[in-house]
N, C-alpha and C positions, 0 to 999 in steps of 0.2 A: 907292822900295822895291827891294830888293835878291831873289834868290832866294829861295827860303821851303825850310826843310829840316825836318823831324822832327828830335826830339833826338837820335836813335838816327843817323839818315844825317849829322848836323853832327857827331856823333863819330865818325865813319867817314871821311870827308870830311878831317876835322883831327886823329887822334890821337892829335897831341904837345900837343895844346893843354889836354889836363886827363889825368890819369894814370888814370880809369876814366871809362866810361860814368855810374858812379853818382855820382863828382865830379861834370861835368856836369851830372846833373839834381839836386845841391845846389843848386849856381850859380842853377837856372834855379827852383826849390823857394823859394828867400832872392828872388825877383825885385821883390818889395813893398820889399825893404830896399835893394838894393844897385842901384837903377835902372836896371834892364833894364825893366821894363815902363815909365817917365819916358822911356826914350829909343827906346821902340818897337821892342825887339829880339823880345821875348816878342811873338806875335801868341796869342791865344787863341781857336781857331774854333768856333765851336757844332757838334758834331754830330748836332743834333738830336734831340728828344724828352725823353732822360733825363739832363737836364744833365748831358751826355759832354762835352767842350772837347776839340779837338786841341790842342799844344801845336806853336806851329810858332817856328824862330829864322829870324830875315831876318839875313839873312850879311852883307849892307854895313851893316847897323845895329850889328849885333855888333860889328864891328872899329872902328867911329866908336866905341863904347862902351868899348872895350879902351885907346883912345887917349885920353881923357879922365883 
């Protein structure tokens, strides 16, 4: 497993890699279709109580997933 970023800090991080923040959380919104969560990019963490989930991306997942 690679780093784990928030969506907000993996667009910060890569900028040129989706042309808004809100592209990005398409990308990660379609994750059931376009298999980010099959290849374990999408981590989703319980933040307990009020089924909150963080969304976090593992960054060496993501780019094995880009390469595919």
């Amino acid at each position: 497993m690679g780093e784990l970023f928030t969506v907000r800090n993996f667009h910060e991080k890569y900028p040129s890699m989706h042309s808004s923040l809100r592209s990005l959380k398409h990308e990660i919104w379609k994750r059931d279709e376009n298999g980010l969560m099959e290849e374990n990019v999408i981590i989703e963490k319980d933040m307990g109580g009020k089924n909150i989930k963080a969304i976090l991306i593992d960054e060496d997942a993501y780019f094995r997933w880009l390469k595919k």
